[in-house]
Each structure stands twice: as structure tokens, then as C-alpha cells.
Legacy VTK file of the C-alpha trace (Angstrom):
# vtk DataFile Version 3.0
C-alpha trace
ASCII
DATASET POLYDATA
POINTS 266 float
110.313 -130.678 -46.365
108.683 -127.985 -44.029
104.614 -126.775 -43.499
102.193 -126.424 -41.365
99.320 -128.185 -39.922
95.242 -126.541 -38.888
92.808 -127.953 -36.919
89.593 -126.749 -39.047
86.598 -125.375 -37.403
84.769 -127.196 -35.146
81.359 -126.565 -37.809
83.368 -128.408 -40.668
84.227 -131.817 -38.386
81.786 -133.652 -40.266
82.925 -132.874 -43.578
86.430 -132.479 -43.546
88.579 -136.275 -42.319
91.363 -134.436 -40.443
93.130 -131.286 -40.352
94.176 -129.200 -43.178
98.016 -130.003 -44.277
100.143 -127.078 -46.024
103.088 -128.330 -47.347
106.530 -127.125 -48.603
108.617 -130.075 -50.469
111.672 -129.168 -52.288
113.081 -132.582 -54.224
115.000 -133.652 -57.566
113.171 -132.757 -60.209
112.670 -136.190 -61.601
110.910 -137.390 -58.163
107.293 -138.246 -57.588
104.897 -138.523 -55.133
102.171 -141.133 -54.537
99.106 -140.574 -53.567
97.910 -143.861 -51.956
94.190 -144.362 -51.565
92.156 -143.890 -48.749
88.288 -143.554 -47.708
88.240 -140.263 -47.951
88.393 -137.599 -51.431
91.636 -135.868 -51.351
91.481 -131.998 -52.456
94.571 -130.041 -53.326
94.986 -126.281 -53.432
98.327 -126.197 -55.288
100.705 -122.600 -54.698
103.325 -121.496 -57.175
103.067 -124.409 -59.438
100.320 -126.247 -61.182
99.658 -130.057 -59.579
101.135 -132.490 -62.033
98.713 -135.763 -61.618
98.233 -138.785 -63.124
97.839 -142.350 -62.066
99.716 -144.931 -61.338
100.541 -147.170 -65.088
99.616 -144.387 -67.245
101.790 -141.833 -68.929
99.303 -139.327 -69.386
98.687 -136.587 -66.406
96.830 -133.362 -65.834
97.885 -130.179 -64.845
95.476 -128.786 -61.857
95.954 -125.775 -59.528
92.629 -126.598 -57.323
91.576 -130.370 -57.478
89.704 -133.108 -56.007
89.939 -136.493 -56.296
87.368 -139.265 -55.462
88.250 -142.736 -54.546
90.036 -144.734 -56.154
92.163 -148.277 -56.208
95.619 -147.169 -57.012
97.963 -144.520 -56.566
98.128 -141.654 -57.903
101.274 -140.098 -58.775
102.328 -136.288 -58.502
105.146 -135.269 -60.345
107.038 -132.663 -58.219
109.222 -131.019 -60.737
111.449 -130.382 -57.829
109.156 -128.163 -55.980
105.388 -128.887 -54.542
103.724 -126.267 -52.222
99.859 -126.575 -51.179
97.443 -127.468 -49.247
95.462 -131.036 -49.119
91.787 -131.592 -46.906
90.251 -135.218 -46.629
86.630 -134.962 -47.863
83.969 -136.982 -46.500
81.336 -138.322 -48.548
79.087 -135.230 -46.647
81.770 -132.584 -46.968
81.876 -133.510 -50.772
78.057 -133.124 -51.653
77.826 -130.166 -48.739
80.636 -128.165 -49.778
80.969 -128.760 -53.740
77.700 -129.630 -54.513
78.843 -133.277 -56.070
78.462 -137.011 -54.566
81.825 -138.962 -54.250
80.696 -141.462 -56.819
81.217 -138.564 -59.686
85.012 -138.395 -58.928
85.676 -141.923 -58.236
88.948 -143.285 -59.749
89.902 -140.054 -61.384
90.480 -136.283 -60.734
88.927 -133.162 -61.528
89.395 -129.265 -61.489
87.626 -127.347 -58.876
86.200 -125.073 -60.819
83.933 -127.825 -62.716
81.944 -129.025 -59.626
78.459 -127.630 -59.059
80.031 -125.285 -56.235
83.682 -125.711 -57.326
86.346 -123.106 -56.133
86.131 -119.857 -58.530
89.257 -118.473 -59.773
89.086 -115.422 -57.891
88.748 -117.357 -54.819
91.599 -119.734 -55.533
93.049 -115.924 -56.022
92.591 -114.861 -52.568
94.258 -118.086 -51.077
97.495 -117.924 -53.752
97.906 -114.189 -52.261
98.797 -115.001 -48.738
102.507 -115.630 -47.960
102.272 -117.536 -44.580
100.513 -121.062 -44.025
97.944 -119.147 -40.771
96.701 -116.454 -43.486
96.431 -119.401 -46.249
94.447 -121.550 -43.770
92.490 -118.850 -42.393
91.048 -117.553 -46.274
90.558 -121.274 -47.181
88.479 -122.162 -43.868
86.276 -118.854 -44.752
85.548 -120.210 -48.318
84.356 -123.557 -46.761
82.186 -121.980 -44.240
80.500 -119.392 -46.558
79.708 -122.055 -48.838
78.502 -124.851 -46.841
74.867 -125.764 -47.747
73.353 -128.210 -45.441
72.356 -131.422 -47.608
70.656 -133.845 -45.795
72.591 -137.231 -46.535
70.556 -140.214 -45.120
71.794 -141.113 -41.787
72.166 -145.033 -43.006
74.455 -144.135 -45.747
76.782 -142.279 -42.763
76.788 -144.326 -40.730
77.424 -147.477 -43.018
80.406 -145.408 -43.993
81.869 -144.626 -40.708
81.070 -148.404 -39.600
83.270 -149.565 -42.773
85.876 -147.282 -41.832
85.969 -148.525 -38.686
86.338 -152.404 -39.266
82.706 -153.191 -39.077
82.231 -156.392 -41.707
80.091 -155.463 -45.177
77.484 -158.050 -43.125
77.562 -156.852 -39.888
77.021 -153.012 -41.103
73.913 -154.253 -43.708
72.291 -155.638 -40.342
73.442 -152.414 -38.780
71.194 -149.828 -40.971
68.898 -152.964 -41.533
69.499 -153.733 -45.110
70.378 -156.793 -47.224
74.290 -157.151 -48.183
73.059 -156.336 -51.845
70.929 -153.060 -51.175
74.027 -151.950 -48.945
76.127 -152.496 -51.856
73.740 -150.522 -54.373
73.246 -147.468 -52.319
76.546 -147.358 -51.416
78.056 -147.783 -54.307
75.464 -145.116 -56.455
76.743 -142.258 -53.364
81.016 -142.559 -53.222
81.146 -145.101 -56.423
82.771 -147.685 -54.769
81.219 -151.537 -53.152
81.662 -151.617 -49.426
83.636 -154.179 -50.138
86.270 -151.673 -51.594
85.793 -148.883 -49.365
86.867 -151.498 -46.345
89.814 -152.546 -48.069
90.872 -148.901 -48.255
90.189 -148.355 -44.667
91.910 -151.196 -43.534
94.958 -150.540 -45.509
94.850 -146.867 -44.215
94.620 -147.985 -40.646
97.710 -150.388 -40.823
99.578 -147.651 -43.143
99.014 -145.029 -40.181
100.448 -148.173 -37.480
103.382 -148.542 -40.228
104.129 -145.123 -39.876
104.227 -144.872 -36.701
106.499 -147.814 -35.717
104.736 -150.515 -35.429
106.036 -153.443 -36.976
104.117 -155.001 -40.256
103.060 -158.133 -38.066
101.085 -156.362 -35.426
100.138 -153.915 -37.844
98.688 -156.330 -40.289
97.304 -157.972 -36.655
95.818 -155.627 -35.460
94.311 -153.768 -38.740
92.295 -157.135 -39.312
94.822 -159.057 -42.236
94.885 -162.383 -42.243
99.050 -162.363 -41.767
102.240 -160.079 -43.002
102.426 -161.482 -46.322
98.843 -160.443 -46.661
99.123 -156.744 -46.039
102.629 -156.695 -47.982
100.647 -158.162 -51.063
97.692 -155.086 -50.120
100.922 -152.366 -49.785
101.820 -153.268 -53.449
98.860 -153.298 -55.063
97.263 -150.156 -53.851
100.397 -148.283 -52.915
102.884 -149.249 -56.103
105.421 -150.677 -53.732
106.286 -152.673 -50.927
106.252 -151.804 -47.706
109.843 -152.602 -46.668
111.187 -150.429 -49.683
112.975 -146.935 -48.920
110.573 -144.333 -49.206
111.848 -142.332 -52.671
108.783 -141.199 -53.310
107.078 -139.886 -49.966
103.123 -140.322 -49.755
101.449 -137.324 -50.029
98.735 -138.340 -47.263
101.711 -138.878 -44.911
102.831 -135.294 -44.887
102.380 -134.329 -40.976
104.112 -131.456 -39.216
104.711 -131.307 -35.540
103.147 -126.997 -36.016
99.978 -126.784 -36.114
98.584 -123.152 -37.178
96.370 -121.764 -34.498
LINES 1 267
266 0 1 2 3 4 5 6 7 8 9 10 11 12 13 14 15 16 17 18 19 20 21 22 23 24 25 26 27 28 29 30 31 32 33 34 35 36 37 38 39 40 41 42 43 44 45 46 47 48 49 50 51 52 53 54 55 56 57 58 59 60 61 62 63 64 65 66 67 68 69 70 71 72 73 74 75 76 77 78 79 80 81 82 83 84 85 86 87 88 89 90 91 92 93 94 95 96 97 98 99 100 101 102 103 104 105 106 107 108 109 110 111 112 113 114 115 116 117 118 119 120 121 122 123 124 125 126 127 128 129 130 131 132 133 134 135 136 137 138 139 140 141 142 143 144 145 146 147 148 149 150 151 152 153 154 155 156 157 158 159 160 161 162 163 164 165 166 167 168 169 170 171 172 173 174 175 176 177 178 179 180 181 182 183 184 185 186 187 188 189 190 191 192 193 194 195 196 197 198 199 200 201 202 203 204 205 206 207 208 209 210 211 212 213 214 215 216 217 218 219 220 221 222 223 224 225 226 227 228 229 230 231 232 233 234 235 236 237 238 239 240 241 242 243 244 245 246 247 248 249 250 251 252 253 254 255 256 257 258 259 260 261 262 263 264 265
């Protein structure tokens, strides 16, 4: 399993959640990835091969080489075929409607092709990124897209910051008072813009914080502590639902989010 990591440009830190990820994953064919859910859209610029995706309980999947997909409550699975090579980006909420044109509540609980947003990826420009051979050249065309296409859209400042204070661990009741609104209004704007309750979207953060703890050796008690779960058996029960398996289980099937490299392309 080998790739490369980039640091995006400074202009896109609102939009994009983190750096861009290429990855390089050569596996039995029969093995399958899962894409657990987080706050953020996850995009997918697949190289050589077609993304297989589906979701987690269904049999049915789609075959996408540029993708998106919004927020959603179980995994996703991505069926290697013994060889996966891309590149994923975290979307914002802002980076979705500013780059592509669409709010996060269009994608939620599904995924879609590229091409069919409002400002979706052409084909020659998912051209131009297939063409490069190294992971700098690859990072360097796809940051270029992003930056000639970013339109400014002026996302109320309540809805971002209710989203970043959800990520964060701020309460559904202490963000309402936050932006000043009523625990109902919070839920309807919110809700009508990424297509998830606040409720939701805080379950997915917290599980994403203690995933990240889990990850990087911190045991489930003081992860599930310290990510705000009310004990162990709590976040195990969380693991399972949203991530098809239990924390303690051998990781067959690596998550897709979880793909860091120590090189990070300049």
C-alpha cells in the first residue's frame, strides 16, 4: 500500500477538510474497502480503474471514475478488484456548493458522478489528471482545476459556524444558542443545506474524532472518554453500526479515510 500525501493551497482551506490523499493499494481481488462516514463529502478521482461503490447491505454498486459522495449513515463499500489507485479530498459543506455548484444535502446518503453536478469535473479535465504518472504532477493539475473553478458563494456565516461547532463537540443546544436560533430552526436549516439533523452530523463527528484517537493508539476507553461517549461499550455499539464492524476486529478491509502516508508532495 504506497501514495502520497498534499497539503492544498492555502486559498482552498475552507473548502477542502484536509489534505489531498493519492493512493496506491494492491490487494486480493475479492477484498473491499469501507468507506466509514464522516462530516465531511468524500470525492474520489479514481486512476486506471473505474471506482466500484456501493453501500453497505446492498448488492447493487456503481461504477465511477470521478465521484462524490455526501453524507451518509453507513459505510460504503469499494470493491478493489485487487487494485485501487486515486485520489480522495474531504469536502466541506462550502467547498461543495463553491467548487461544484451543489449543496451537501443533494448527495446525502448516496453517490454521484462528477460530471452530473452543476460544475462537475468534465471529461477532458478528468483527462488531464489520468495523464500524469507521478502523485506531485497529479496533485498539482487537480489543485489547478479547483482553483480555476472556485466561485465565491456566500454561505451564511450561522450555517458555518453551526457546522464547525458540531464538529467540534458543541451540543445541538448549545450551538442553536450559539447562532441564536431555536433547536428546531437549527435543525431545518441545517438539515435543507448538508441533508442531515445536527443531531446526525454530531454523531459522525464524534465517531470520527474517537476513530482518529483509535488509530492512533489510544485505547477504546479514553478514546470513547475523551470523544464525549458515555463508556466503551457505547462507542463499540457506534463502531458497528456506522463502520460494519467492531472495533477490536482485524482490519481486512482497510478504511479508505484512514489511508495516510508519512510523504507529503510539496
Amino acid at each position: 500500500m504506497t501514495g502520497a500525501m498534499h497539503q492544498p493551497h492555502p486559498v482552498l482551506r475552507d473548502y477542502l477538510a484536509g489534505p489531498m490523499v493519492g493512493y496506491d493499494i494492491s490487494l486480493n481481488a475479492d477484498q473491499v474497502h469501507l468507506g466509514v462516514p464522516s462530516a465531511t463529502a468524500t470525492l474520489i478521482i479514481a486512476l486506471d480503474d473505474p471506482l466500484d461503490v456501493g453501500w453497505f447491505g446492498e448488492r447493487e454498486s456503481q461504477k465511477l471514475w470521478a465521484s462524490v459522495s455526501g453524507l451518509h449513515l453507513f459505510p460504503a463499500l469499494i470493491r478493489t478488484h485487487g487494485l485501487q489507485r486515486g485520489i480522495q479530498l474531504q469536502l466541506t459543506p462550502l467547498g461543495c456548493r463553491s467548487l461544484f455548484g451543489a449543496p451537501l444535502a443533494e448527495l446525502a446518503g448516496h453517490s454521484v458522478d462528477l460530471i452530473e453536478l452543476p460544475r462537475g469535473l468534465t471529461e477532458s479535465e478528468y483527462a488531464r489528471i489520468a495523464a500524469q504518472t507521478e502523485w506531485p504532477q497529479r496533485f498539482a493539475v487537480l489543485e489547478s482545476l479547483l482553483l480555476d473553478r472556485l466561485e465565491e458563494f456566500s454561505m451564511p456565516a450561522d450555517i458555518r459556524r453551526a457546522w464547525r461547532l458540531l464538529c467540534h463537540g458543541c451540543g445541538v443546544a448549545q450551538t442553536a444558542a450559539d447562532v441564536g436560533w431555536s433547536r428546531r430552526y437549527l435543525n431545518t436549516r441545517l438539515h435543507n443545506e448538508i441533508g442531515i439533523s445536527p443531531k446526525q452530523l454530531s454523531r459522525l463527528a464524534r465517531f470520527s474524532r474517537a476513530r482518529t484517537m483509535v488509530g492512533q493508539g489510544v485505547s477504546l476507553a479514553d478514546a470513547a472518554y475523551t470523544a464525549g461517549f458515555a463508556d466503551q461499550s457505547h462507542l463499540s455499539r457506534e463502531w458497528h453500526a456506522l463502520a460494519g464492524q467492531s472495533p477490536s476486529k482485524e482490519v481486512e478491509f482497510p478504511f479508505l479515510q484512514d489511508l495516510q502516508y508519512p510523504g507529503t508532495a510539496a
